[in-house]
N, C-alpha and C positions, 0 to 999 in steps of 0.2 A: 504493500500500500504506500510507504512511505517512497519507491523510485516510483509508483503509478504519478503522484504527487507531484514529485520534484520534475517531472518529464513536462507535465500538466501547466504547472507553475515556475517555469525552468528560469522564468525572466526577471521573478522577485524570489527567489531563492537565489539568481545568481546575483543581484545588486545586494542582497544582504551578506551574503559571500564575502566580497570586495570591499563593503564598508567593514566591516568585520575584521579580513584579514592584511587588505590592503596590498603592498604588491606579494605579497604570499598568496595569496589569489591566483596569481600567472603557475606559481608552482602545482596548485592544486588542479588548475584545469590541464593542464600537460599531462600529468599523472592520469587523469581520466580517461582522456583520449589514449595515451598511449597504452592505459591497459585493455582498453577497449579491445584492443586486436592482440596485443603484448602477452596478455594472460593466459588466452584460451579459453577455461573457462569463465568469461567475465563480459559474455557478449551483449548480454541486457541494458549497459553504459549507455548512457547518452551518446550521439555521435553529432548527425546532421544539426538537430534542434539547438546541441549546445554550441555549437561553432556559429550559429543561424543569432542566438542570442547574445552571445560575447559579444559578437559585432555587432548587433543593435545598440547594444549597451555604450561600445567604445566611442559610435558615432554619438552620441550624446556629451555636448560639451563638457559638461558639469560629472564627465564617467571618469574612474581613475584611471581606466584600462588604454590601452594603449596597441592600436588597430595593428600594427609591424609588429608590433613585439607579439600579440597575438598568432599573427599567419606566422612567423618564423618556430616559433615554441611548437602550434600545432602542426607543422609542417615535419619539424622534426620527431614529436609525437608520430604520429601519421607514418612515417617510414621505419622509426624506431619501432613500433609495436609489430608491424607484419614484420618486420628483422629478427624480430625477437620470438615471435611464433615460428617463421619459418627456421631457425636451428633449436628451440625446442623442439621441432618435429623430428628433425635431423637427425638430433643424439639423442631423443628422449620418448619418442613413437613406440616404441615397441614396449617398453618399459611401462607407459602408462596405461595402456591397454591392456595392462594384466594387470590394476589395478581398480579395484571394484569404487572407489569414492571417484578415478575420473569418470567414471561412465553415469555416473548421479548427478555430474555436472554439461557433460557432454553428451545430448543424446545421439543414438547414433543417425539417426535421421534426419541430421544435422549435417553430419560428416557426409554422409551419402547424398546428401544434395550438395554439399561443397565439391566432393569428385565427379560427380557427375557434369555441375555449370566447368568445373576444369578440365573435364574430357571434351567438352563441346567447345570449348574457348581457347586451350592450349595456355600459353604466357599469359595473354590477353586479359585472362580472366583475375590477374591477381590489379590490373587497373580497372574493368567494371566493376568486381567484388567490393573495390572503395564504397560503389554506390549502394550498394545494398546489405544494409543491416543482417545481421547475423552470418550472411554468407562472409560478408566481409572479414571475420573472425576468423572463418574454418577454413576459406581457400589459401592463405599462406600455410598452414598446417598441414593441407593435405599436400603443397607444395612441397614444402621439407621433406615430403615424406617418399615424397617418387625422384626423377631422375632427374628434375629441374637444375641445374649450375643455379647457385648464388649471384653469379655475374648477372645470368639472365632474368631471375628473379626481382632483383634491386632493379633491374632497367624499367619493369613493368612498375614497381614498387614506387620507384620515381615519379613516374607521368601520374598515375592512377590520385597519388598523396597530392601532388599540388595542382593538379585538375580539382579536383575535390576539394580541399580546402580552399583555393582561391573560388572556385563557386561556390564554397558555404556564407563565407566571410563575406565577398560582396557584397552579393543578397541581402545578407542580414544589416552590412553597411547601409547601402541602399537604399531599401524598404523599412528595415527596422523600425525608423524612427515616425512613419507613417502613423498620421494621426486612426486610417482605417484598423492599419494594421499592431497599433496599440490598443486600440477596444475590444480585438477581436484575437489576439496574442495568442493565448492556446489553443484553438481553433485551427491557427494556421501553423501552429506545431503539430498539430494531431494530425494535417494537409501534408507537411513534408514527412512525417514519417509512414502515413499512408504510401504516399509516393513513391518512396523509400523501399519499402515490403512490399510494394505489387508485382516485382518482375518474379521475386520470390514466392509468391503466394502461387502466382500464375505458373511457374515452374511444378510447385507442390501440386496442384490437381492436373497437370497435365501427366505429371509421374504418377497420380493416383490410377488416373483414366487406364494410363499404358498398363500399369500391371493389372 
């Protein structure tokens, strides 16, 4: 209930944030983002919405936040978490998967639509995966896990991270501060994470259909 919340009300829980911690703020959102994809188990994070609201926030004069230092932080977030899933997968795949608490964390039909969008996408998919919540977790993971070079992985890792976050953060620059789009604020959070889950959703009943 309390991330349904915070996803819901992402934009006064983060100004309370900031006032709060001040530039320890910058550290906090980093760490978010980057375990977003970093952890593995930890895909439920905010992604889109929080990148979407930092930057509304920062456009506002009177924000402490600070719009470069944001896109650079998440930016390195953003490549550092799939870096850091894809060599956990690496040296650490076979190991967790004979452990019964990651599979409490990790369903497997999870994973299996992560190999699957990376069977049909090849490289490709570890820069669409940026766009799509939960998958975006699992495809550097199953990356690690197959015959992928790291070389080739970070190149896709690269575009995919600041494709994505330079469209998150505009956005949010941009429109953020919209007098429409401040009355109606969670609403249009609940619009980009729709957004966000429909390639996936759409994925899931087509794999229902087929089997």
């Amino acid at each position: 209930m309390q991330l349904i919340d915070f996803i819901m009300n992402v934009d006064h829980h983060l100004a309370g944030l900031v006032n709060q911690f001040g530039n320890w703020s910058y550290i906090i959102l980093f760490l978010i983002i980057f375990v977003e994809t970093g952890a593995v188990i930890l895909p439920f994070l905010p992604g889109d919405s929080l990148l979407f609201a930092a930057a509304a926030l920062a456009a506002n004069n009177d924000s402490k936040l600070n719009f470069w230092i944001l896109f650079i932080l998440f930016l390195v977030a953003a490549i550092g978490g799939d870096s850091s899933n894809f060599f956990i997968s690496k040296y650490l795949n076979q190991w967790l998967q004979n452990k019964s608490w990651f599979h409490k964390f990790v369903k497997p039909e999870y994973l299996l639509q992560a190999q699957e969008f990376f069977d049909k996408h090849g490289g490709k998919a570890i820069a669409l995966g940026r766009f799509i919540p939960i998958v975006r977790t699992f495809v550097p993971f199953v990356a690690g896990g197959g015959a992928l070079s790291y070389r080739n992985f970070l190149h896709y890792n690269l575009i995919g991270s600041f494709i994505w976050v330079s469209l998150c953060l505009v956005c949010g620059h941009l429109f953020g501060n919209l007098p429409f789009v401040q009355e109606h604020f969670s609403m249009i959070v609940l619009g980009i994470i729709f957004i966000s889950v429909l390639p996936a959703l759409i994925g899931f009943i087509k794999s229902k259909k087929a089997s």
